[in-house]
C-alpha positions in Angstrom: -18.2 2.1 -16.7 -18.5 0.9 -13.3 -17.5 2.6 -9.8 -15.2 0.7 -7.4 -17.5 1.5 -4.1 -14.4 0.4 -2.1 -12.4 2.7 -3.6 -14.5 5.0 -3.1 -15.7 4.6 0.3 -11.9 4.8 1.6 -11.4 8.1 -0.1 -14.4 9.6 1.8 -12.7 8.2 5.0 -10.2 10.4 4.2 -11.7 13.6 3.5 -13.6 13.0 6.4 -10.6 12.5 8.3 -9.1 15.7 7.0 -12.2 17.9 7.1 -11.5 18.5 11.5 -7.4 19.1 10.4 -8.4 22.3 7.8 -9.9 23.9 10.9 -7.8 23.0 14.2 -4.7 23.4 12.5 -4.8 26.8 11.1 -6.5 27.7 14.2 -3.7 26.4 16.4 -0.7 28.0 14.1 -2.9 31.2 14.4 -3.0 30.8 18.3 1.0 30.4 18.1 1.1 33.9 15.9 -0.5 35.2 19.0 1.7 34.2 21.4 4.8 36.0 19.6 8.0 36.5 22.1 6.8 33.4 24.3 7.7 29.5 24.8 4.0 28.8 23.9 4.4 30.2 20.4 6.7 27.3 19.4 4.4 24.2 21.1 1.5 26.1 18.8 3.6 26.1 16.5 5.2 22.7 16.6 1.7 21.4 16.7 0.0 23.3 14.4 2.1 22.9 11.3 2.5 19.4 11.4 -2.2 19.5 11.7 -1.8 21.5 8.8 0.1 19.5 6.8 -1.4 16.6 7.4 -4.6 18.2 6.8 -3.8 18.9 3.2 -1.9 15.7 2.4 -5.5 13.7 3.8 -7.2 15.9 1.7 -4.9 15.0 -1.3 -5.2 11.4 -0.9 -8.7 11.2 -0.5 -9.6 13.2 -3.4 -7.0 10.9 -5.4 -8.6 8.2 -4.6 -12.3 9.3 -4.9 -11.5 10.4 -9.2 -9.8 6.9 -9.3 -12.6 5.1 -8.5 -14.9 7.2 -10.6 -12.9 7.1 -13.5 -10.6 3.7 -13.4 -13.7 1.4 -12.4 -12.7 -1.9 -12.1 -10.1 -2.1 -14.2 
């Protein structure tokens, strides 16, 4: 059983991509919480979600493709 380094290489990329998101964007959706009854609660907001997201759909993905090339190999 061999590991596709490739493969696994990009999915690192990923995490490490989406390792910064888990941090700013719940920390930006919190600062929008703070600003309840103003206009800067919805940029925060707007801005933060979206980080978020994204953060957990890198995360997703890399990890996806980190067990695929551990257990697919080259096949």
């Amino acid at each position: 059983m061999a590991t596709n380094k490739d493969l696994l290489a990009k999915g690192v990329k990923y995490l490490f991509g989406a390792l910064p998101l888990m941090f700013i964007g719940p920390y930006i959706v919190t600062l929008g919480f703070m600003n309840k009854g103003s206009w800067a609660m919805y940029v925060f907001l707007g801005i933060g979600i979206p980080m978020t997201i994204l953060s957990m759909f890198l995360a997703f993905k890399g990890l996806n493709l980190m067990i695929k090339a551990l257990f697919d190999g080259n096949q």
